[in-house]
VEXSEVEX-861113 format. One line per 3 residues: number of its first residue (from 1); for each residue x, y, z of N, C-alpha, C. Coordinates in steps of 0.05 Angstrom, whole numbers, plus 5000, padded with zeros to 4 digits. Last residue first. Example, Ala and Ser with C-alpha at 12.3 -4.5 7.8 and 13.67 -1.06 7.14 Angstrom:
# VEXSEVEX-861113
2	5257 4955 5142 5273 4979 5143 5258 5001 5157  5264 4886 5156 5246 4910 5156 5264 4934 5156
END
This chain:
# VEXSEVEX-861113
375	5324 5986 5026 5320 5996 5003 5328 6025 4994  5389 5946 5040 5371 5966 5052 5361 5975 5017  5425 5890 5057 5406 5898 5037 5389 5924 5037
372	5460 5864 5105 5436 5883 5103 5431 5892 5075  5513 5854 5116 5492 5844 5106 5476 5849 5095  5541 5892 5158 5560 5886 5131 5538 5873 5106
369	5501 5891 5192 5501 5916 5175 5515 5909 5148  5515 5851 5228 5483 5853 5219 5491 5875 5194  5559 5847 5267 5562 5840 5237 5536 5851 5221
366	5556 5837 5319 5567 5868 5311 5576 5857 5282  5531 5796 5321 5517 5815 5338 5521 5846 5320  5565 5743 5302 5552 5770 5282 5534 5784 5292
363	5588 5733 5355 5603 5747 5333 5580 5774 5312  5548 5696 5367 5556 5709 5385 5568 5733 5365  5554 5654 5317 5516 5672 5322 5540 5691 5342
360	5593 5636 5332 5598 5649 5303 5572 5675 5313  5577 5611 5368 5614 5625 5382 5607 5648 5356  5553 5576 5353 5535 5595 5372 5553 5615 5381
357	5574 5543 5308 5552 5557 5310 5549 5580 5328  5599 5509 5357 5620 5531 5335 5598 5551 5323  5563 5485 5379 5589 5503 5388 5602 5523 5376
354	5537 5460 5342 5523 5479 5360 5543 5497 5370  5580 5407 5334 5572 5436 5308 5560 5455 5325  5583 5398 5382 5598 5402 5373 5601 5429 5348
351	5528 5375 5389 5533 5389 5405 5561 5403 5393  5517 5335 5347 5511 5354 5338 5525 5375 5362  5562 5302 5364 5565 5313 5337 5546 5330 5335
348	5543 5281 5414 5566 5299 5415 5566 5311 5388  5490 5259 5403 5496 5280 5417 5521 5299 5420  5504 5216 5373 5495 5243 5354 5497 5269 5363
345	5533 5181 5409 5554 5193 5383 5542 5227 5368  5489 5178 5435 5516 5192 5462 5530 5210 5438  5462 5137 5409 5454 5175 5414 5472 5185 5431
342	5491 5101 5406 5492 5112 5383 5481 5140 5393  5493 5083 5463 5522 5091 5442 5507 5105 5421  5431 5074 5463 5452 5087 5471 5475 5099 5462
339	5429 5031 5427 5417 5043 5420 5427 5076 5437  5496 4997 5416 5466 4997 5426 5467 5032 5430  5541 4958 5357 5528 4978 5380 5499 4985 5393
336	5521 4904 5358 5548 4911 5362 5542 4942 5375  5490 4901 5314 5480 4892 5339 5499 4902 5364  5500 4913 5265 5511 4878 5272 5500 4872 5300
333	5482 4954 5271 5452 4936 5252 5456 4913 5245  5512 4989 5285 5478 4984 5303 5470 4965 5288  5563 4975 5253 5556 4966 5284 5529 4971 5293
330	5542 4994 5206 5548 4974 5204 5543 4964 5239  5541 5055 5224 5506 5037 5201 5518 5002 5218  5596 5061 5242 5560 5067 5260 5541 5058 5244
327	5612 5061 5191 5619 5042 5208 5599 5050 5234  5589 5101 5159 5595 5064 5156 5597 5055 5174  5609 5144 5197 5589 5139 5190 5578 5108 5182
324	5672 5130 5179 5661 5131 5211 5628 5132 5211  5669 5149 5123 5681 5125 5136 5664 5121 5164  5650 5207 5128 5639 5182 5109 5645 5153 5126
321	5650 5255 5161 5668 5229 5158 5653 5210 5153  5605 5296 5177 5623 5290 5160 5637 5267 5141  5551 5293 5202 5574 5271 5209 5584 5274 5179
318	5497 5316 5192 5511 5331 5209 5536 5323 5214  5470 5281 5164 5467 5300 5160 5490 5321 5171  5478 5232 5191 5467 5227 5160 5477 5257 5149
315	5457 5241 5250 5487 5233 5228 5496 5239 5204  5403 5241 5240 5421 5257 5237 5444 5259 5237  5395 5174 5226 5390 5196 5209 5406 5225 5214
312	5412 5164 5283 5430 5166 5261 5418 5174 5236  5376 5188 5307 5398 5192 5319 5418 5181 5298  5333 5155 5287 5331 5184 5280 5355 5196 5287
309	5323 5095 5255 5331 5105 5272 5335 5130 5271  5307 5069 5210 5285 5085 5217 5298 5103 5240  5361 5047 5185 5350 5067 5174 5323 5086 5179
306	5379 5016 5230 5395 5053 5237 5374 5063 5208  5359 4979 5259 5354 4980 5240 5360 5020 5238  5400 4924 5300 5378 4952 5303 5378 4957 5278
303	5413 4854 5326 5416 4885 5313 5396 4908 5309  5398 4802 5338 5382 4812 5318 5398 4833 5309  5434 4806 5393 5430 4784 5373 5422 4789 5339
300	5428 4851 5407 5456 4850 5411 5459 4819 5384  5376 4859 5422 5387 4879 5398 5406 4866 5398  5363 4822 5457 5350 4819 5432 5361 4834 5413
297	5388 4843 5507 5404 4815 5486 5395 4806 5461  5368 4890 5507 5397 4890 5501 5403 4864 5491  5302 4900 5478 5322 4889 5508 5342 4891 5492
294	5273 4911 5431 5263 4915 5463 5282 4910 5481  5328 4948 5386 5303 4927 5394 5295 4933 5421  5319 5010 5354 5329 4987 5374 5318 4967 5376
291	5313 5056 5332 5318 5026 5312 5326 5012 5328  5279 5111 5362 5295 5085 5363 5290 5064 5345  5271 5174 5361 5254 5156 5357 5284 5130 5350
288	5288 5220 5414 5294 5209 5392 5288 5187 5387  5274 5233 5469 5252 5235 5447 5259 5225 5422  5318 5231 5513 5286 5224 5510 5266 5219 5491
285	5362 5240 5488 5361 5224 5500 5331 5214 5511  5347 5292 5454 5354 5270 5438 5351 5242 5468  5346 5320 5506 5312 5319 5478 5320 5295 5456
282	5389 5325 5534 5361 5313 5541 5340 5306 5520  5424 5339 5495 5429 5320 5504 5409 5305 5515  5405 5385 5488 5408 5368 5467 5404 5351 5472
279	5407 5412 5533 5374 5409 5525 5381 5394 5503  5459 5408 5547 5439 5403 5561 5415 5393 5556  5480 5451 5505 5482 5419 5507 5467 5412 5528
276	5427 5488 5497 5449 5491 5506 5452 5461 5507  5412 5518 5425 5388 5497 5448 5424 5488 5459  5394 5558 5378 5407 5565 5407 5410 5537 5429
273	5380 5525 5345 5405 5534 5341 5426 5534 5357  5340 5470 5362 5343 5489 5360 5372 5503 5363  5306 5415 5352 5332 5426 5359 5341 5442 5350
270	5245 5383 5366 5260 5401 5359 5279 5415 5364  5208 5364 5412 5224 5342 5389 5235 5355 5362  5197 5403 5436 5199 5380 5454 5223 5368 5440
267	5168 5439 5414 5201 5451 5421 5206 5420 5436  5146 5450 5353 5142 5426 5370 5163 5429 5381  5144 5492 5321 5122 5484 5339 5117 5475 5364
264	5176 5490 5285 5192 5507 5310 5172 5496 5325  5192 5418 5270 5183 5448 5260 5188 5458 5291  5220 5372 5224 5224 5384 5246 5213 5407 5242
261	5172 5327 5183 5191 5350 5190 5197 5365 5220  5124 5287 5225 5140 5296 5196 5164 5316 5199  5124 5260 5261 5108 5281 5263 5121 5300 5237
258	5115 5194 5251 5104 5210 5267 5102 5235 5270  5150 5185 5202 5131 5172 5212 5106 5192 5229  5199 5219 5221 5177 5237 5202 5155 5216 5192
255	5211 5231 5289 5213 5210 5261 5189 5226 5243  5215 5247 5340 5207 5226 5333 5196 5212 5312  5254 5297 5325 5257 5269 5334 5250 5241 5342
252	5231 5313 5257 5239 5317 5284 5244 5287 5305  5275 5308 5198 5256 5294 5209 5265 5308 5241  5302 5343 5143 5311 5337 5167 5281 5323 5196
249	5282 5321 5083 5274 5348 5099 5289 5325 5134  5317 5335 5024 5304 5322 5034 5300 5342 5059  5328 5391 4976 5338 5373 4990 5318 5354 5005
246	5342 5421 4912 5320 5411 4936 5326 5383 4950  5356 5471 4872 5372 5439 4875 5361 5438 4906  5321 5507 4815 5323 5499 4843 5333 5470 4840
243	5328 5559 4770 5330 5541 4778 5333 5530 4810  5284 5608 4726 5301 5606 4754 5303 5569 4758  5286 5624 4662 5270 5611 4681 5295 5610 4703
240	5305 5701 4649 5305 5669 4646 5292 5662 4667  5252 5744 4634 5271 5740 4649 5279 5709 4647  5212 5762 4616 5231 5771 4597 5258 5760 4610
237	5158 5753 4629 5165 5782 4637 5196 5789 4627  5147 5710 4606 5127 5723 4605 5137 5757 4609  5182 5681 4628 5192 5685 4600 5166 5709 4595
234	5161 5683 4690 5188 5684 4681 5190 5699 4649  5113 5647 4698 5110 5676 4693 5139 5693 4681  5125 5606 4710 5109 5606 4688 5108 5635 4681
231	5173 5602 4742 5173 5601 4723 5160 5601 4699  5124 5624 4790 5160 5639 4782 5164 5636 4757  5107 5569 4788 5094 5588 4786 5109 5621 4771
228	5158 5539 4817 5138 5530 4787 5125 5557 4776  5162 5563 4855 5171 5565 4831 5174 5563 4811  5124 5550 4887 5125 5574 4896 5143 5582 4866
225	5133 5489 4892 5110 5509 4877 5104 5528 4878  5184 5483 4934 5183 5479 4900 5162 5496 4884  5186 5477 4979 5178 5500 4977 5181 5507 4937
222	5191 5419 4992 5167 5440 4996 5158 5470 4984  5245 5413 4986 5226 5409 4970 5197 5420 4966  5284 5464 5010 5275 5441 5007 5246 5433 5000
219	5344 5500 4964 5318 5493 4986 5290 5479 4988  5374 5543 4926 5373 5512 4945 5363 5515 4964  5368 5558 4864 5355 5566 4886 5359 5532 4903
216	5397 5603 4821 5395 5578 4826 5383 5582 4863  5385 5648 4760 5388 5645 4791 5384 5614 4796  5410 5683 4722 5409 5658 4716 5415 5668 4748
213	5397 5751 4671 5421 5733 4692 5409 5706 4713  5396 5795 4623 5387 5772 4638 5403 5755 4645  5417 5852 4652 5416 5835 4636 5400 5806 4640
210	5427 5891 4698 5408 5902 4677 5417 5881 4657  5435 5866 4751 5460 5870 4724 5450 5879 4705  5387 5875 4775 5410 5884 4783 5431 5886 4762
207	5355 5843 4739 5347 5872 4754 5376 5892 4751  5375 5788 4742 5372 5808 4717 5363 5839 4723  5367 5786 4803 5398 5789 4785 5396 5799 4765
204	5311 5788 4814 5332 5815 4819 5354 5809 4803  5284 5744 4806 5276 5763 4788 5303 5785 4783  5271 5711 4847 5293 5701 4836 5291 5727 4799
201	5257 5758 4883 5281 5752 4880 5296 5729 4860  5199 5754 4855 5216 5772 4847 5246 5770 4861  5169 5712 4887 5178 5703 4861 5208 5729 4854
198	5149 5730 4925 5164 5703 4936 5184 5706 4905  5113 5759 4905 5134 5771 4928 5154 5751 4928  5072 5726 4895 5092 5742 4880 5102 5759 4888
195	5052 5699 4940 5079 5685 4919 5081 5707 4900  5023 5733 4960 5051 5736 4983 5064 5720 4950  4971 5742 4943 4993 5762 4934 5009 5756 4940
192	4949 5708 4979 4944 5702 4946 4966 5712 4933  4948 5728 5028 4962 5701 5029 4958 5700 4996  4914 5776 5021 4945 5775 5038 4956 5753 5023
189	4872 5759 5023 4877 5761 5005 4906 5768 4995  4864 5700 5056 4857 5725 5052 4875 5735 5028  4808 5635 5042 4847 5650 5049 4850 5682 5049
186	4765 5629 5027 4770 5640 5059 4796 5647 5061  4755 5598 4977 4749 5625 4987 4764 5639 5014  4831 5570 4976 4806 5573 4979 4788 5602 4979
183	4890 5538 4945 4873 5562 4962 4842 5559 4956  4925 5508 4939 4903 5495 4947 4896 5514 4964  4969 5518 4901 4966 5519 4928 4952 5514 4948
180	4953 5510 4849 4977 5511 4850 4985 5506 4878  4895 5526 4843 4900 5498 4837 4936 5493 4850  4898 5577 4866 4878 5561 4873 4894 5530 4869
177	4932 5604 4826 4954 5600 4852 4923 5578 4868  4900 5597 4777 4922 5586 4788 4930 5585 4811  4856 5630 4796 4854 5606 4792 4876 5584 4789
174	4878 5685 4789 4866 5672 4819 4861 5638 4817  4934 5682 4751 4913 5686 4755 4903 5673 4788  4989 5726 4740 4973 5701 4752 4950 5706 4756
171	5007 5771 4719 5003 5748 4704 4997 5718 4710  5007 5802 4759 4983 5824 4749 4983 5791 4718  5040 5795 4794 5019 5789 4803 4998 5788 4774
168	5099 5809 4764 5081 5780 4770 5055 5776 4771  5081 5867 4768 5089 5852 4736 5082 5830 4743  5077 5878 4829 5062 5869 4815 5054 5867 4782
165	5131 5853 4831 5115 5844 4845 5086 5842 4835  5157 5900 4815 5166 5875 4803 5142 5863 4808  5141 5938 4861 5130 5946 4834 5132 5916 4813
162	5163 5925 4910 5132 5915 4901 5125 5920 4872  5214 5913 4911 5211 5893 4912 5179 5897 4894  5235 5970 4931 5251 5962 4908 5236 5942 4887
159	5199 5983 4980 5205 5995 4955 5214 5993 4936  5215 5934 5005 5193 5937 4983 5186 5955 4971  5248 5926 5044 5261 5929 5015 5238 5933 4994
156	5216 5916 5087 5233 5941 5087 5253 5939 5062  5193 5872 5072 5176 5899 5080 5187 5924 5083  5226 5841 5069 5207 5843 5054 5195 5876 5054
153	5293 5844 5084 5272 5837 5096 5254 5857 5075  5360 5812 5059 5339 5833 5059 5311 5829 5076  5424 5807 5052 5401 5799 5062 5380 5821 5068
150	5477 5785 5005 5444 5807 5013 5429 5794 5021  5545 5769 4997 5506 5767 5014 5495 5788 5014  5594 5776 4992 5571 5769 4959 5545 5765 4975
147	5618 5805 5032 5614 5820 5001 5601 5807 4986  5606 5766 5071 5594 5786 5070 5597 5802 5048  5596 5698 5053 5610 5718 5049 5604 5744 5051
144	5577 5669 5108 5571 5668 5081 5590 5691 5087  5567 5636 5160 5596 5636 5142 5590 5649 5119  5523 5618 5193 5530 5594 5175 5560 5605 5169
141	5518 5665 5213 5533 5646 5233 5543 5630 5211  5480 5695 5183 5508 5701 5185 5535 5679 5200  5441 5662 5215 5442 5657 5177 5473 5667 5180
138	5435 5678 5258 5437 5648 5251 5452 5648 5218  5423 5733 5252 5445 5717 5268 5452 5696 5269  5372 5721 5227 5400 5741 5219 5427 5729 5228
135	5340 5715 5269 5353 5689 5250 5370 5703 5228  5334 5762 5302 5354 5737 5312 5356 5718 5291  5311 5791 5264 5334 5796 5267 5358 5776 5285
132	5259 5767 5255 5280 5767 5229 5307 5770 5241  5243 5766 5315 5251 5743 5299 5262 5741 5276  5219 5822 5303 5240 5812 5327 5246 5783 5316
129	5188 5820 5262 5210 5834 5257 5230 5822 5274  5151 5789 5281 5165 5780 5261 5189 5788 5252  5126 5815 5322 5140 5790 5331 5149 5787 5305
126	5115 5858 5295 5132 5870 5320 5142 5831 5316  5072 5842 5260 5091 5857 5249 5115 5856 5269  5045 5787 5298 5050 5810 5285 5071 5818 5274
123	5000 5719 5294 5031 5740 5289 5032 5763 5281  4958 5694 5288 4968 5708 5320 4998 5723 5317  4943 5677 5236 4926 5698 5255 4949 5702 5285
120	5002 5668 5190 4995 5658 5223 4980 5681 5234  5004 5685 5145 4989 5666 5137 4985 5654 5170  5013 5741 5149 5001 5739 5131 4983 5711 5137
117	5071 5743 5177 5045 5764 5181 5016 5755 5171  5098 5706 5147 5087 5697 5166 5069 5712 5177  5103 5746 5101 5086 5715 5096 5074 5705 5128
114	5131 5789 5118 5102 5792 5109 5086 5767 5109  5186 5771 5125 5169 5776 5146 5141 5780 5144  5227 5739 5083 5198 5745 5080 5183 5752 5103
111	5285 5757 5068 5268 5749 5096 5241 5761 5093  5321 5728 5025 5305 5738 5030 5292 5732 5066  5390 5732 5002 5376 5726 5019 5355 5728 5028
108	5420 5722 4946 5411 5738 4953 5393 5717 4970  5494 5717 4938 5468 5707 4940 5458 5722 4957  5543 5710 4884 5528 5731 4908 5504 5713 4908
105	5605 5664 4891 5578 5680 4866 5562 5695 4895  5643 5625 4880 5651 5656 4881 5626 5669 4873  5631 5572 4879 5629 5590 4853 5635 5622 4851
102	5644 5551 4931 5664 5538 4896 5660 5560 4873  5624 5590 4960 5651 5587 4965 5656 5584 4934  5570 5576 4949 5581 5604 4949 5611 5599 4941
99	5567 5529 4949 5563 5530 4939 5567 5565 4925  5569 5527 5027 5582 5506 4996 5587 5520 4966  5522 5559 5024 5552 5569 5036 5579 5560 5008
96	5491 5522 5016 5482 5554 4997 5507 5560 4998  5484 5480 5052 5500 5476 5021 5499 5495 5009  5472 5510 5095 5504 5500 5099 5514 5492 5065
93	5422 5524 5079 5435 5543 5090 5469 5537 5077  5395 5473 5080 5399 5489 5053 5421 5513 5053  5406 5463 5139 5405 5446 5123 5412 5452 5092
90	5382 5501 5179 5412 5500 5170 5414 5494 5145  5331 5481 5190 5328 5498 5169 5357 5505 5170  5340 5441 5216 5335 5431 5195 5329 5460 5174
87	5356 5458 5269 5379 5448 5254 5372 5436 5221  5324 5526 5277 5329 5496 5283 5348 5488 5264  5309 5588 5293 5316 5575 5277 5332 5548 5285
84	5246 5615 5326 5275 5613 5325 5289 5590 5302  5198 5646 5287 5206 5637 5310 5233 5630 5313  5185 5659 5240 5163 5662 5252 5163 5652 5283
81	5215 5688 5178 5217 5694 5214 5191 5686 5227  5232 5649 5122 5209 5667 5139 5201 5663 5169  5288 5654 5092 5277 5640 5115 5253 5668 5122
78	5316 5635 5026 5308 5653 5052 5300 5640 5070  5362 5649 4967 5348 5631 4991 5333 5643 5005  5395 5639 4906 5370 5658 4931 5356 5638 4948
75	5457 5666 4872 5440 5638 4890 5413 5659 4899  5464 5682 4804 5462 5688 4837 5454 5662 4850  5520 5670 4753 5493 5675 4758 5491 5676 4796
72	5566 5695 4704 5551 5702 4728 5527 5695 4734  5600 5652 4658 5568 5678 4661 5566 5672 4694  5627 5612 4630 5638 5633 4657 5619 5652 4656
69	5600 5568 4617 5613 5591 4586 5623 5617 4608  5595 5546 4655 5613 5530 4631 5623 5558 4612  5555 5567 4677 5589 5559 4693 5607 5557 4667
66	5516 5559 4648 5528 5579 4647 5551 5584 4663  5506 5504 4657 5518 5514 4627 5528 5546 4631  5493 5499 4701 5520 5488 4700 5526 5502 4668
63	5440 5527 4701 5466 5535 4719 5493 5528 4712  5420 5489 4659 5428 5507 4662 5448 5528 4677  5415 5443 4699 5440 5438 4683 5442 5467 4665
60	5383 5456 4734 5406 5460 4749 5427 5456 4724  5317 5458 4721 5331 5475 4708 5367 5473 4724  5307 5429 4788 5295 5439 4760 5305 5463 4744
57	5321 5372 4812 5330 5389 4821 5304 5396 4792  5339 5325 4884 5330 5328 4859 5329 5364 4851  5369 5317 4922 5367 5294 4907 5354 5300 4891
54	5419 5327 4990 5397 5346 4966 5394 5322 4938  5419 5273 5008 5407 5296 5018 5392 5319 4995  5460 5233 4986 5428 5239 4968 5407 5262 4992
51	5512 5238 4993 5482 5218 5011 5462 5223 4999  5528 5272 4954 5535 5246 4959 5522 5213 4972  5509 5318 4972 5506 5313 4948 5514 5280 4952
48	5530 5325 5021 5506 5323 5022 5488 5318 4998  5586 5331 5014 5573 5296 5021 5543 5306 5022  5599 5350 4951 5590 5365 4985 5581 5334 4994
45	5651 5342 4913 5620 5341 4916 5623 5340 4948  5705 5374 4879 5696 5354 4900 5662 5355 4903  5701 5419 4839 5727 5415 4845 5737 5379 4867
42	5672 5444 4818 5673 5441 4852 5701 5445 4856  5674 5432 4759 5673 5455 4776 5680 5459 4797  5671 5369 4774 5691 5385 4753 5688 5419 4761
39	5625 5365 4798 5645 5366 4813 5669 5374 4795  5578 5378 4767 5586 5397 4785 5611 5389 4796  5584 5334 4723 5590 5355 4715 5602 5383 4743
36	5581 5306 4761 5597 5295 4754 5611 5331 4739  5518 5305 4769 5537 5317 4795 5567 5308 4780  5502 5301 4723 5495 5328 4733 5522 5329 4750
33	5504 5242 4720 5522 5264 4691 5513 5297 4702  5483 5212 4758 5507 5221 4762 5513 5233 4737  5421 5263 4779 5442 5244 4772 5461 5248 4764
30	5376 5293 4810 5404 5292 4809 5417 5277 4805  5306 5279 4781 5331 5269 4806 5359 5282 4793  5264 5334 4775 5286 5315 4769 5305 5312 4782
27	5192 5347 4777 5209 5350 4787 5236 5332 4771  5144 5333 4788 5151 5349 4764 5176 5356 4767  5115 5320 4832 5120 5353 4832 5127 5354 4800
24	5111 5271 4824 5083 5283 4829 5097 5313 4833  5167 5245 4817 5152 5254 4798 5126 5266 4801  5178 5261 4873 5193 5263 4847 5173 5274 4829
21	5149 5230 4907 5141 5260 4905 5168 5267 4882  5171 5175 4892 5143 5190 4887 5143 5219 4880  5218 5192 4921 5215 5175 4897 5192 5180 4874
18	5210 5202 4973 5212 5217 4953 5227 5208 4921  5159 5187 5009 5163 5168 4987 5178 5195 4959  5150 5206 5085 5142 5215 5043 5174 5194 5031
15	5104 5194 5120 5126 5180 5113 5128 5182 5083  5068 5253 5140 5069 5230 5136 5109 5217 5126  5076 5320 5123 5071 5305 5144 5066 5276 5131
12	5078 5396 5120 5095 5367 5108 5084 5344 5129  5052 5461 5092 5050 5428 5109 5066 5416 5105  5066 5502 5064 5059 5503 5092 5051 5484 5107
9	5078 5485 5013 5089 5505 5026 5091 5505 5062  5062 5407 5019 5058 5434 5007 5082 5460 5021  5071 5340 5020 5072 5367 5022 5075 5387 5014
6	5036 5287 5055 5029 5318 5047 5053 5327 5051  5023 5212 5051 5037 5234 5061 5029 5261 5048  5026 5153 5049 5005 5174 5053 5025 5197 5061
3	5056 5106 5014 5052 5114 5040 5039 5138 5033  5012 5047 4978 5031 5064 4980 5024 5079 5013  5017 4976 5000 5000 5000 5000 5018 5025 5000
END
């Protein structure tokens, strides 16, 4: 029986089959004559390309063609402030960095504060703003280059942002973003307008270089039909189609069985930027969903099954060293290691990255400006 699952912009939930959701977006896997081609550039492939984290993509061999003939193109990412920032929205973050570095290229940052205004009744202008500026501090933490980053907030670049905005708007129809997003009468009218807001950064490079100029967008799957859309309207307004390379989605700790993606929601079974080894150490030691067996002599015989396990899923993600990785699959699932050991291993690896993270977040207090995008 296939598995049941949702996801949209603003849902993700069940055990997704992204195999499936491949082809039900329209979407294309990253194979090996793509990534072969990117590592001749690279120079090496990101292990997150390697594990099949990021795994599919649309329009990316463009990107690579314009590497090829040395054309400038931008990255664009964002994050919409609606609370503090967790280890799964890093995730696109850490390969945008990647991906800065090999290509020497600018990326533009968006902080949509209007969306979450828009689509959460209990959020204001004041709580969104206050939350753009602490995930500022996250985002700068990652490492990006302060001469090729812009980071911008919606509402305070929209002098630049609304007129583009409404060239988009004014070529979608209500019946599209209906079928495209699964709007209804009752959505407001806020929430209809926000994707063509969403759309005009991948709009600005040709803006900005007054030519047409080639954006690549990494970030995770969900937020794909926000682009589709982008791209239908794209050639319409003169601009190339925009490309996206989309990753899988970092599961909260009791497994994306049970509560799909990590979200800020759920602070139980969520790990958060700021979250002090303490609270790691407790929330993975309590809540992280287990490939163990019931008793130590039953696992020690049988072994554990590390691919539902969630403490090594994030491994998966956060554990560099290929080798040493193998060899934690291999010992939980000869039985050889228990269920324990293995969350003692995640606990120190993620506590570790957190460290360096939170030394960097500390730093860019007196960085926010080098960033900043102003209209």
């Amino acid at each position: 029986m296939p598995k049941k699952f949702t996801v949209t912009p603003w849902e993700v939930s069940g055990e997704i089959d992204y195999d499936r959701l491949i082809k039900q977006f329209g979407v294309k896997a990253l194979d090996d004559r793509l990534l072969k081609r990117l590592e001749k550039h690279a120079g090496e492939l990101h292990y997150f390309l390697k594990r099949k984290i990021f795994f599919s993509h649309t329009y990316f061999d463009t990107i690579l063609d314009e590497a090829d003939k040395k054309h400038k193109f931008y990255l664009y990412t964002g994050r919409a402030p609606s609370g503090p920032v967790h280890m799964g929205h890093l995730v696109p973050w850490i390969f945008c960095k990647w991906l800065q570095d090999k290509f020497n290229v600018t990326l533009l940052f968006q902080i949509p504060d209007e969306e979450k205004f828009l689509f959460n009744e209990s959020l204001t202008f004041e709580d969104t703003h206050k939350w753009a500026y602490e995930n500022i501090l996250d985002i700068i933490a990652v490492g990006f280059d302060p001469k090729k980053t812009k980071i911008f907030l919606d509402t305070e670049y929209a002098n630049v942002m609304y007129k583009h905005a409404c060239r988009v708007a004014k070529k979608i129809t209500f019946s599209t973003t209906k079928s495209t997003f699964g709007f209804t009468d009752s959505n407001n009218i806020g929430e209809i307008f926000y994707t063509a807001m969403q759309s005009v950064p991948a709009f600005l490079p040709s803006i900005m270089e007054n030519k047409p100029t080639y954006c690549l967008i990494p970030c995770a799957i969900d937020q794909q039909p926000h682009f589709f859309m982008t791209n239908d309207v794209a050639p319409k307004l003169g601009y190339p189609k925009t490309a996206t390379i989309l990753c899988r989605f970092l599961p909260g700790l009791q497994g994306m069985h049970k509560e799909g993606k990590m979200s800020s929601s759920i602070e139980n079974t969520t790990i958060f930027a700021t979250d002090s080894p303490e609270k790691v150490r407790d929330k993975i030691n309590r809540y992280a969903f287990s490939g163990g067996r019931e008793t130590t002599e039953e696992h020690r015989k049988k072994g554990g099954n590390p691919d539902i396990d969630v403490s090594y899923q994030y491994l998966t993600y956060f554990l560099e060293d290929s080798k040493k990785l193998k060899q934690i699959y291999d010992d939980y699932k000869s039985g050889k290691m228990l269920t324990g050991e293995l969350k003692k291993i995640t606990i120190d690896v993620i506590n570790s990255f957190l460290k360096e993270h939170q030394a960097r977040r500390e730093k860019a207090k007196n960085q926010i400006e080098k960033f900043m995008l102003r209209g």
